[in-house]
C-alpha positions as CSV (number, residue, x, y, z in Angstrom):
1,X,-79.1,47.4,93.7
2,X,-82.4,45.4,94.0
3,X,-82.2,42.7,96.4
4,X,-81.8,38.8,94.8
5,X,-85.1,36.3,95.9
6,X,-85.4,33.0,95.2
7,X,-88.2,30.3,95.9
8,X,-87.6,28.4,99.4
9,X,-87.0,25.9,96.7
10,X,-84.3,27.4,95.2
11,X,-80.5,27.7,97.3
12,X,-77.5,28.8,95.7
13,X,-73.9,27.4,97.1
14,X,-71.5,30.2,96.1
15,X,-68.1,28.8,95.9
16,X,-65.2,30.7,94.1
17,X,-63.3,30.9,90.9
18,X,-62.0,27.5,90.9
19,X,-65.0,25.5,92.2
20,X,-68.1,26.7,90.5
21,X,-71.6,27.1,92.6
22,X,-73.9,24.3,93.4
23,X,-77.6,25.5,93.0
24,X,-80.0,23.0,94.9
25,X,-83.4,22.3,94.1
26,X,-85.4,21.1,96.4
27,X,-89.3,19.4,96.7
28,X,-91.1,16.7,98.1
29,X,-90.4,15.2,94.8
30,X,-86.6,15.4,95.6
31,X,-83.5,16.7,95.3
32,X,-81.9,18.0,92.4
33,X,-78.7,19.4,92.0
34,X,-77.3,21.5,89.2
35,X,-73.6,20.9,88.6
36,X,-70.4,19.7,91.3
37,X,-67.8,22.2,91.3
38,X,-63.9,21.3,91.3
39,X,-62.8,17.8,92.1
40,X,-60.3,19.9,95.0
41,X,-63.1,20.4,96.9
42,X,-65.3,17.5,96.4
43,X,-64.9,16.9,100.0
44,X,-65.9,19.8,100.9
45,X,-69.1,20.1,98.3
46,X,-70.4,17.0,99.7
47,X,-69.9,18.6,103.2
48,X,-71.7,21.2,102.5
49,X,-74.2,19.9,101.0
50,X,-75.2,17.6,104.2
51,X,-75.4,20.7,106.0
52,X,-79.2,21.6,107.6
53,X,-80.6,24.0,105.3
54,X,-79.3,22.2,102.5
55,X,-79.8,18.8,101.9
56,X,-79.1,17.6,105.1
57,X,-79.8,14.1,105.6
58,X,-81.5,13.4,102.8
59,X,-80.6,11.5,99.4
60,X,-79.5,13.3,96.3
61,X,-82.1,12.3,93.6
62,X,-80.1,13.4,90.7
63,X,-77.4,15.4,89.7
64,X,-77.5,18.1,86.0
65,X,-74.6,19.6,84.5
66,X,-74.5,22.9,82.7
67,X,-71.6,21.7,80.8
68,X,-68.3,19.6,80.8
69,X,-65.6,21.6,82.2
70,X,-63.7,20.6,85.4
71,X,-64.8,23.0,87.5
72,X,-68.6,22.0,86.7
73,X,-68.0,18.5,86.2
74,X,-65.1,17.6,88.7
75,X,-67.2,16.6,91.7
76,X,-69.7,14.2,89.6
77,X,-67.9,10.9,90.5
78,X,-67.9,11.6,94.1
79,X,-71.3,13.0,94.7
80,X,-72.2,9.7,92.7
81,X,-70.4,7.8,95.1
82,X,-71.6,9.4,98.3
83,X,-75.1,9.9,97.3
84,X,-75.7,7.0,94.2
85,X,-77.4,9.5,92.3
86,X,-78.4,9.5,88.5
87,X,-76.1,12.1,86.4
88,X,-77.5,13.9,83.3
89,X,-75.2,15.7,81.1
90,X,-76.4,18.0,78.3
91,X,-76.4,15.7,74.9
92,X,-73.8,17.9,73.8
93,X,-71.4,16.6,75.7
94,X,-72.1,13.5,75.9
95,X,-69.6,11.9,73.2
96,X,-67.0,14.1,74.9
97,X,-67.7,12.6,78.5
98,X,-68.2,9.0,77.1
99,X,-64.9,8.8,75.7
100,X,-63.0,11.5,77.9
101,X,-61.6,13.2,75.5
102,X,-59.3,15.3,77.4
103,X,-59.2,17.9,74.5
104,X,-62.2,18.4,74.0
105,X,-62.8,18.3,77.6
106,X,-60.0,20.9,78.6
107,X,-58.5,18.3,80.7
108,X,-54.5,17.3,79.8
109,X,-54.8,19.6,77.0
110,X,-55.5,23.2,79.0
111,X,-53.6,21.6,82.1
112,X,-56.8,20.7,84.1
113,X,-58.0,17.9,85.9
114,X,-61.3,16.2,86.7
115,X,-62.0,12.6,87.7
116,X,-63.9,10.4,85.5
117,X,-67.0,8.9,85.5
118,X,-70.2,7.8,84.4
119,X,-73.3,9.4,83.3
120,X,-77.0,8.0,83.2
121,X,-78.7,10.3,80.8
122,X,-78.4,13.5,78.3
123,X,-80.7,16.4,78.3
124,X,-80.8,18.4,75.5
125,X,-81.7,22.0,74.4
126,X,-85.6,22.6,74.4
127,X,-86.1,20.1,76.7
128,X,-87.7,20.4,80.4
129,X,-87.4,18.8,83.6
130,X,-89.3,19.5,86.8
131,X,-86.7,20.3,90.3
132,X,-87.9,22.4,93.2
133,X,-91.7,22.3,92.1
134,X,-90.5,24.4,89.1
135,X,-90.6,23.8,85.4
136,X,-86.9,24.4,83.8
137,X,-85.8,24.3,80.4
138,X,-82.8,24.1,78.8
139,X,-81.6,26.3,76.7
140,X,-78.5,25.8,74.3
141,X,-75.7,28.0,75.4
142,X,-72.8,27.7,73.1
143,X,-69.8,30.0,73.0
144,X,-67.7,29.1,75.9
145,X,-68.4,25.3,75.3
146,X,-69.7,24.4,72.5
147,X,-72.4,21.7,74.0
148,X,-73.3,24.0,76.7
149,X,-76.6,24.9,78.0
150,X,-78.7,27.2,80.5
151,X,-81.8,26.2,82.6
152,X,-84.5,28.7,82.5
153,X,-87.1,28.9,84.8
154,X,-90.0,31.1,83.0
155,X,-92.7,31.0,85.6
156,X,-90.0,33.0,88.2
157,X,-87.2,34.4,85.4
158,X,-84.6,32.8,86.8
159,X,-81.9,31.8,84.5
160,X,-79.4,29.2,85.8
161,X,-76.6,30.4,83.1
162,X,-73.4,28.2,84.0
163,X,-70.8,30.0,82.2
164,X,-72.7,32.1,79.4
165,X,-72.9,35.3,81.5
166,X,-71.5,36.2,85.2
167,X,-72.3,39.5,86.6
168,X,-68.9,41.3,85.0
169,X,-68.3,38.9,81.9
170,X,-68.7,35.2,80.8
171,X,-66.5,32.3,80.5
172,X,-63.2,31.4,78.8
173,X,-63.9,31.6,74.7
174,X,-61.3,30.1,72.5
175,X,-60.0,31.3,69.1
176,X,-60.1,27.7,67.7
177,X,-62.3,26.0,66.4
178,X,-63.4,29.6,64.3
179,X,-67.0,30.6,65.3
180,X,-66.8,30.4,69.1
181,X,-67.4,34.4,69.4
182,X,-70.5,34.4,67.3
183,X,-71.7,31.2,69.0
184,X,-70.9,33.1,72.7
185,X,-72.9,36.4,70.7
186,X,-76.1,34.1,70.3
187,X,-75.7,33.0,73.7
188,X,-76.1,36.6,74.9
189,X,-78.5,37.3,72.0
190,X,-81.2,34.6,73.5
191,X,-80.5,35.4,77.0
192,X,-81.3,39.4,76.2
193,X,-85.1,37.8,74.1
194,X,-85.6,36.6,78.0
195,X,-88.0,38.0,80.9
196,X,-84.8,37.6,82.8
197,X,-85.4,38.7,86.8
198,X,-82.4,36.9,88.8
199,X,-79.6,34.9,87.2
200,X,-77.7,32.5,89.0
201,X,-74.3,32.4,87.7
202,X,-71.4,29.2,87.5
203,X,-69.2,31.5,89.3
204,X,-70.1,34.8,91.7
205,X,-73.3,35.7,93.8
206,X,-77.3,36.0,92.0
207,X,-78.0,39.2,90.2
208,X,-80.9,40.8,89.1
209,X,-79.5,43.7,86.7
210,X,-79.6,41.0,83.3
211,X,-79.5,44.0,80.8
212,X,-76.3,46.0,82.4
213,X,-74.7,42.2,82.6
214,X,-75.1,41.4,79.1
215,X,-74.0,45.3,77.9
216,X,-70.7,44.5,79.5
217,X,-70.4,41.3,77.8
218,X,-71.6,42.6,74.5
219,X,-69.1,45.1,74.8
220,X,-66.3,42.6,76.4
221,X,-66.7,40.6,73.1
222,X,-66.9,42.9,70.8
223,X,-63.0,43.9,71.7
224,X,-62.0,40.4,71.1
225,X,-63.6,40.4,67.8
226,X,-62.0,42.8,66.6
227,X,-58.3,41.9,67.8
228,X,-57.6,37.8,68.1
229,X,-54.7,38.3,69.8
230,X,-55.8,40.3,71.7
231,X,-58.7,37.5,72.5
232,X,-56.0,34.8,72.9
233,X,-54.2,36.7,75.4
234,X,-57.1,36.9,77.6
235,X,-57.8,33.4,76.7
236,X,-54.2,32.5,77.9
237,X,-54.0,34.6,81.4
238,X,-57.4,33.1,82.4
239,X,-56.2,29.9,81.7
240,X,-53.0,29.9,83.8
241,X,-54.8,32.0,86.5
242,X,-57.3,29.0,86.9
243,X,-54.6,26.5,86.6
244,X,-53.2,28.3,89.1
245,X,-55.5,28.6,91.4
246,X,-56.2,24.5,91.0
247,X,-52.2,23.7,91.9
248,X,-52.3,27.1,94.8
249,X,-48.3,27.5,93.3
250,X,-45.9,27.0,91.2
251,X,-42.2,27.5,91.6
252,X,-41.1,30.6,89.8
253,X,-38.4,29.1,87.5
254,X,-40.4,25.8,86.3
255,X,-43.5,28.0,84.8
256,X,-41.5,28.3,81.2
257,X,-41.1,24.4,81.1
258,X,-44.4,23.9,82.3
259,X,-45.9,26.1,79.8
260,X,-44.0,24.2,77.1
261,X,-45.6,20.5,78.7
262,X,-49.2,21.8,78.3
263,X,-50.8,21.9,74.8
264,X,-53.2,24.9,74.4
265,X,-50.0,27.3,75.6
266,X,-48.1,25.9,73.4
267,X,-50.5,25.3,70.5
268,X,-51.9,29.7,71.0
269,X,-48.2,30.8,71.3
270,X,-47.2,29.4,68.0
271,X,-49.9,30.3,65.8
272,X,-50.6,34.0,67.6
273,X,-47.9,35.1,69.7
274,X,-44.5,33.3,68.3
275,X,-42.8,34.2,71.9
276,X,-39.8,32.0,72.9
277,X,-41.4,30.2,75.9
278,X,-39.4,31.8,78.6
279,X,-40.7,35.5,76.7
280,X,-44.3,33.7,76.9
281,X,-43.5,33.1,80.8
282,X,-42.3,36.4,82.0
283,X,-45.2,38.1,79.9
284,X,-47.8,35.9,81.6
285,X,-46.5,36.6,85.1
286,X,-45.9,40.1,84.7
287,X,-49.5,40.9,83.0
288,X,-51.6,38.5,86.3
289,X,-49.1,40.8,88.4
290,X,-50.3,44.0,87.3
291,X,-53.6,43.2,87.7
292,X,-52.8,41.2,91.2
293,X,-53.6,38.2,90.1
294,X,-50.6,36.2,91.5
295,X,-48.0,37.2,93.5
296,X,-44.3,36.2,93.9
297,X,-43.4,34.7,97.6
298,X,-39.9,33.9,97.3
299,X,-39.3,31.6,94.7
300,X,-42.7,30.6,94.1
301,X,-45.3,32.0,92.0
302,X,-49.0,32.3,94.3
303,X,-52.4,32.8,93.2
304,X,-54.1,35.8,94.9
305,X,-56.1,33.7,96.7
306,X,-53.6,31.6,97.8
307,X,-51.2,34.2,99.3
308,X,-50.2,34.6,102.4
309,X,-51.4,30.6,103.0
310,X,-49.4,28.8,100.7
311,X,-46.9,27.0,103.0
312,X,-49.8,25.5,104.3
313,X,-51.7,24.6,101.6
């Protein structure tokens, strides 16, 4: 495996599943930051961030989202608070921020949360902006959102790809609105045209090996073109795993009516699956268990990453 550098410039924050990574660019111009993780672990985003290495004492000069999800979008109001910084959000998502639709935004309607706030400026694809003493472009990145984008760095091929392609996959795509698959195909399609030497990814560590990243997720999407329920199904475990993992547990006998209160299982199950909800609730918990996702711990239901810790969550 060759070893991931980076400009001095350049420091990735890996967080987790839930809380997406914080990649900081630094100059004597400023300091920019590229996206705020979960609002959970605000707190602790901010914390690190004034740690030495990072930004340490000095100001945040401006914040950049890839895209409007909660785990990339859920810290913005409180870095703004601690730090007064400008936010820019891709112009895609602008309308979506503006009036917090919660839909569109995967908020009430996929059982998320994120706190709101405001935003100073849009960047759009084909634009640039300078951060670290580096040039960086954005790049449209539809597919798993549809007003997504990457930031691509030519001079150093690094590709700051949000939630368009992780090491072993990509992000969440939904079967609704139609064309999200081809959209996620282009995404791929565009980043395979680049001279691609590290990408830093929303979730899991840098990577160099580009071409063996995007044959998995060529391959990955491929199956859920062919089968869409087979593509809602995965669409519906990730969701509850991440839900999940945001609430740390659930008891084990209020999942079916929770299920039920939350619009995208409901929505999926009756035009793919038609499961009565309690059928929809044992499937989901036996599939994440099988692949030791979550675990039972008496009467509760525990994310993997929770167990063992929950009573003390």
């Amino acid at each position: 495996m060759t070893a991931v550098t980076l400009p001095a410039s350049v420091k990735v924050i890996v967080r987790d599943w839930l809380c997406c990574n914080q990649v900081l660019l630094s100059s004597a111009d400023g300091d920019v930051l590229i996206d705020s993780g979960h609002v959970t672990r605000a707190a602790e985003t901010i914390e690190l961030l004034r740690r030495p290495g990072h930004l340490g004492n000095r100001p945040l000069t401006r914040l950049i989202n890839t895209h409007g999800h909660s785990d990339h979008i859920g810290g913005n109001a409180a870095l703004k608070r601690a730090y007064g910084c400008p936010i820019t959000v891709p112009s895609g998502e602008a309308a979506h921020i503006r009036a917090w639709d919660t839909r569109a935004l995967w908020l009430d309607w996929a059982g998320q949360q994120a706190e709101r706030f405001d935003f100073d400026d849009t960047l759009a694809p084909g634009e640039t902006f300078g951060a670290g003493g580096l040039l960086w472009q954005a790049l449209p990145a539809p597919g798993h959102d549809a007003g997504a984008v990457m930031f691509w760095c030519a001079d150093e091929g690094i590709l700051v790809s949000g939630d368009a392609l992780w090491e072993h996959g990509f992000g969440i795509v939904l079967p609704d609105p139609p064309g999200g698959l081809e959209a996620a195909r282009s995404t791929l399609d565009r980043i395979a045209a680049l001279d691609v030497r590290v990408v830093i990814p929303g979730h899991g560590r840098p990577f160099t090996d580009a071409r063996q990243a995007l044959e998995r997720s060529f391959a990955r999407l491929q199956a859920m073109q062919s089968d869409a329920r087979r593509a809602v199904r995965s669409v519906l475990k990730a969701m509850f795993s991440f839900s999940l993992l945001e609430r740390g547990r659930i008891p084990l006998d209020t999942v079916s009516d929770w299920l039920q209160g939350v619009p995208m299982y409901r929505e999926y199950n009756e035009r793919y699956l038609q499961l009565p909800p309690g059928d929809l609730a044992q499937w989901l918990i036996g599939e994440l268990e099988k692949a030791r996702v979550v675990r039972r711990e008496g009467h509760w239901l525990v994310s993997a990453d929770q167990a063992g810790a929950a009573d003390h969550a």
